[in-house]
N, C-alpha and C positions, 0 to 999 in steps of 0.2 A: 504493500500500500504506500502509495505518494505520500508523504506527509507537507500542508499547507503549511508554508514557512510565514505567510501574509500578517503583517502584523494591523488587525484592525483599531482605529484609531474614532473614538467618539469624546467629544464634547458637554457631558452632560447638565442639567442643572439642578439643583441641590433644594431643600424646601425654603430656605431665603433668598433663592435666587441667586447664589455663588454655582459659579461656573466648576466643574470638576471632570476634568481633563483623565481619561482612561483610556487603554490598550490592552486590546485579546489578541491569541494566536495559537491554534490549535485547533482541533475536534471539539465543537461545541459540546458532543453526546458524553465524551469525557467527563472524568471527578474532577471538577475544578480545583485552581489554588490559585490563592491572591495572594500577591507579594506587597509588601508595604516597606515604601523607603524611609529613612533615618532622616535627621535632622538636619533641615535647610537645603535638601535636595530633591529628587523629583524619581518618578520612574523610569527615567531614560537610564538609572544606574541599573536596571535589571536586562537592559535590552540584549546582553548575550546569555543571558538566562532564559529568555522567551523566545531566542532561535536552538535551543540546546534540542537535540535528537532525542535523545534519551528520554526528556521529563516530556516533550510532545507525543510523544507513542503514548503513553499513557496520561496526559492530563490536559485539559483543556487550561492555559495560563494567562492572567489578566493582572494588572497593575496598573496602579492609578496615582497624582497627583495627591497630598493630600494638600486641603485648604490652606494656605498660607504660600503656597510653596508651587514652583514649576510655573505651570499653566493654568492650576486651577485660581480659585478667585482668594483674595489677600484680604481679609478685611480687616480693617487696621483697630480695631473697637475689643473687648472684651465680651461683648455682647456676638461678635460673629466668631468668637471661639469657644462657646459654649458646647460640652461633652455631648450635649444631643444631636448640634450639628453635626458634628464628625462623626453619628454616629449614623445621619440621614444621610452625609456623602457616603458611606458606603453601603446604605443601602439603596441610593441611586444607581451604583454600578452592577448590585446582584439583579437590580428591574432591567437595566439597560443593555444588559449579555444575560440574562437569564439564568443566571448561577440558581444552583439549589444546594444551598449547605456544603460550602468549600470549606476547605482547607486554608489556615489564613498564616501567612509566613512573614513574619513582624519584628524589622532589623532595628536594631539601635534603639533611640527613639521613638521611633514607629510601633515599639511593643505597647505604648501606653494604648493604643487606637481598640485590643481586645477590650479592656476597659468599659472603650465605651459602647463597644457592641453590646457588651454583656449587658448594661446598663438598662439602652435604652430599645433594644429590639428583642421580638420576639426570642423566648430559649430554643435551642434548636439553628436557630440562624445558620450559627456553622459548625463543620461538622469536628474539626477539631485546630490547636495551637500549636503550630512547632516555633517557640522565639527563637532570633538569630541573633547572638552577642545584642540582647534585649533588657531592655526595662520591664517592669509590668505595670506598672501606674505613676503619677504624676506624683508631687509630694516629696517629701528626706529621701525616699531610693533614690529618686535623679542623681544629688550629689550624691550620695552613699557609692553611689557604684558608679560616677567617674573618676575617669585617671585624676589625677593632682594635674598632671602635662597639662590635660583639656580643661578641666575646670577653672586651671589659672589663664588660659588664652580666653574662655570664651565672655569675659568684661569687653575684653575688647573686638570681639568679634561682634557684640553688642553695640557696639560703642556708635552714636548720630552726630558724633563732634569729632571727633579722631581717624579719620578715614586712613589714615597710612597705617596704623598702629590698628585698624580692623581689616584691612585687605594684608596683612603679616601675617593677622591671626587666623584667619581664612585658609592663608597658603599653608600654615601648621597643621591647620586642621585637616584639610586636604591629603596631605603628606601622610598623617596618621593613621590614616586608613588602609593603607599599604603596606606590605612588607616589608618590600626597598622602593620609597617613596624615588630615589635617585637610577631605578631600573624602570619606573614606571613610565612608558609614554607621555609623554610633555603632551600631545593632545589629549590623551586621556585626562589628566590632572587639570588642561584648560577645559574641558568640559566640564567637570565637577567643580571646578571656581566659579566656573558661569552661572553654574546651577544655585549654588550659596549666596553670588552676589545678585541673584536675582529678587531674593526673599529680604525685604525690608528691613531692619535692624528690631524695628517697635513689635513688627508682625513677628519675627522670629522668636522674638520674646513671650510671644502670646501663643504661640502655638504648643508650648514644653510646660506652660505654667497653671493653667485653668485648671479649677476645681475640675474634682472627678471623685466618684464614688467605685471604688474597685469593689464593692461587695458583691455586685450579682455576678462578678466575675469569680470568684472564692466559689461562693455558690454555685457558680453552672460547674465549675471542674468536680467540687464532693458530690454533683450529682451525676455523675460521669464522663464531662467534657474533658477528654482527652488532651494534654499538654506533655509539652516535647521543647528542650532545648536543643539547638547545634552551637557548640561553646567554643571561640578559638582562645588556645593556650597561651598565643603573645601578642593579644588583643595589647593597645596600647591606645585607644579610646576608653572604651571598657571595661571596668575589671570585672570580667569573667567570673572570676573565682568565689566573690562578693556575690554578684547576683546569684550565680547556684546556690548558693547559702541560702541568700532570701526568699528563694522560688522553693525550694525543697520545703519549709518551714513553712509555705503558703499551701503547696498544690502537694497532695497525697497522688502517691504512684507518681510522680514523675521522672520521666527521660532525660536523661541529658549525651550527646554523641560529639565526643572531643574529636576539633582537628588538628591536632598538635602544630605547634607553629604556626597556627592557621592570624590571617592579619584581622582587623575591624572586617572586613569586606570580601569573606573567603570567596564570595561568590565569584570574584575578581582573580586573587592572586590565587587560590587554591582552587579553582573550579570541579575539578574532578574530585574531590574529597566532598566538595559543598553539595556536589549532584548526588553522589553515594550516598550522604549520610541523608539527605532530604528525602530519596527515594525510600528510602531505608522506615524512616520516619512517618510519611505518609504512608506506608503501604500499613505499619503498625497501627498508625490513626483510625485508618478505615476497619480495621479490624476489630477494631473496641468503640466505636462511636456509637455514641446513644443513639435509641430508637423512637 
């Protein structure tokens, strides 16, 4: 069988009218999995995840914008970064591709967004969590389980007065995510600067910070929503070793699948480790997913 490499590209719009920007490609009839990118970037970081051979045989894959960020809609208020919204952007993308109860694979940052599915959408929504070098909610884990490196760059990666001293802190943070920030593609690394300097300094700030209620997330896993880390060992955004802690102590039965050496971004520099252990993951997901 031909496998459609086509990557489809929709526009959506969210319940306050923010625009939220998504990408499929695969077999629609497929078990879904939605990837969600980290902080200050967009879904174009998964774009050689969503031509990968491997995860298209078996899964229909879709990635989206979240609000603040990429292409989707910025709104600069407290008011447009309320936990319900983000939890209506993604359920505009499961109306919009027709997802039923995917798999939601939630990097960096990006891990606070289970949160708010749990929160605010039906149980069952999806079918299970694998974090990737993730968060689980907004609140002390933020800083808890960043590097010292990052947490001391990102004042000024904030920063609306100091533009040389936040495009420094930008290219740090850039670099971080990498193995060998210094082996990595210079266009690679200009793309992912692009993508950071794209997201306003105020809105960046507002997208990591909003109230959020992680309880009916606790809740959906003791009622059997399946959770899953993939952990890299020399994470240096990250620490890793911190969140297992605090995820173990949150979520009963959980998984965790190390990629030793793996960077911020295995999906990048470890790819075939990233695709193994996901595969690996998923396929255990589906196997225990509530009914």
């Amino acid at each position: 069988m031909t496998i459609d490499y086509t990557l489809i590209e929709k526009t959506l719009t969210s319940s306050d009218g923010a625009a939220v920007y998504a990408v499929a490609a695969g077999n629609p009839t497929n078990q879904s999995i939605v990837f969600i990118h980290g902080f200050a970037l967009s879904a174009a970081v998964w774009e050689g995840i969503l031509k990968d051979e491997r995860l298209l045989k078996e899964y229909y894959l879709v990635a989206y914008d979240l609000r603040g960020n990429g292409r989707s809609g910025k709104p600069a208020d407290p008011e447009g970064h309320a936990s319900s919204l983000y939890a209506a952007d993604f359920d505009a993308v499961l109306k919009a591709f027709n997802l039923n109860r995917p798999i939601i694979v939630p990097w960096s940052l990006g891990g606070i967004i289970a949160a708010d599915i749990c929160a605010h959408l039906p149980p069952g929504t999806i079918s299970g969590i694998i974090y990737l070098n993730a968060v689980p909610s907004t609140g002390p884990v933020i800083v808890e389980s960043g590097s010292p490196y990052i947490m001391g760059e990102l004042p000024s990666m904030l920063s609306t007065t100091d533009t040389t001293a936040a495009l420094e802190a930008k290219v740090k943070f850039v670099d971080a995510c990498f193995s060998k920030p210094n082996e990595t593609s210079a266009r690679l690394k200009w793309e992912w600067l692009g993508m950071v300097s794209v997201t306003p300094p105020v809105v960046a700030a507002l997208t990591n910070s909003r109230d959020q209620d992680p309880g009916k997330l606790y809740e959906a896993v003791a009622n059997g929503l399946p959770v899953s880390m993939i952990s890299s060992t020399a994470d240096t955004v990250i620490l890793t070793a911190k969140v297992e802690g605090i995820m173990k102590g949150l979520f009963k039965n959980f998984t965790v699948r190390h990629i030793q050496g793996g960077s911020h971004a295995p999906f990048i520099c470890q790819k075939d480790e990233f695709v193994e252990a996901l595969i690996e993951l998923a396929s255990a997901t589906l196997s225990q997913k509530t009914e």
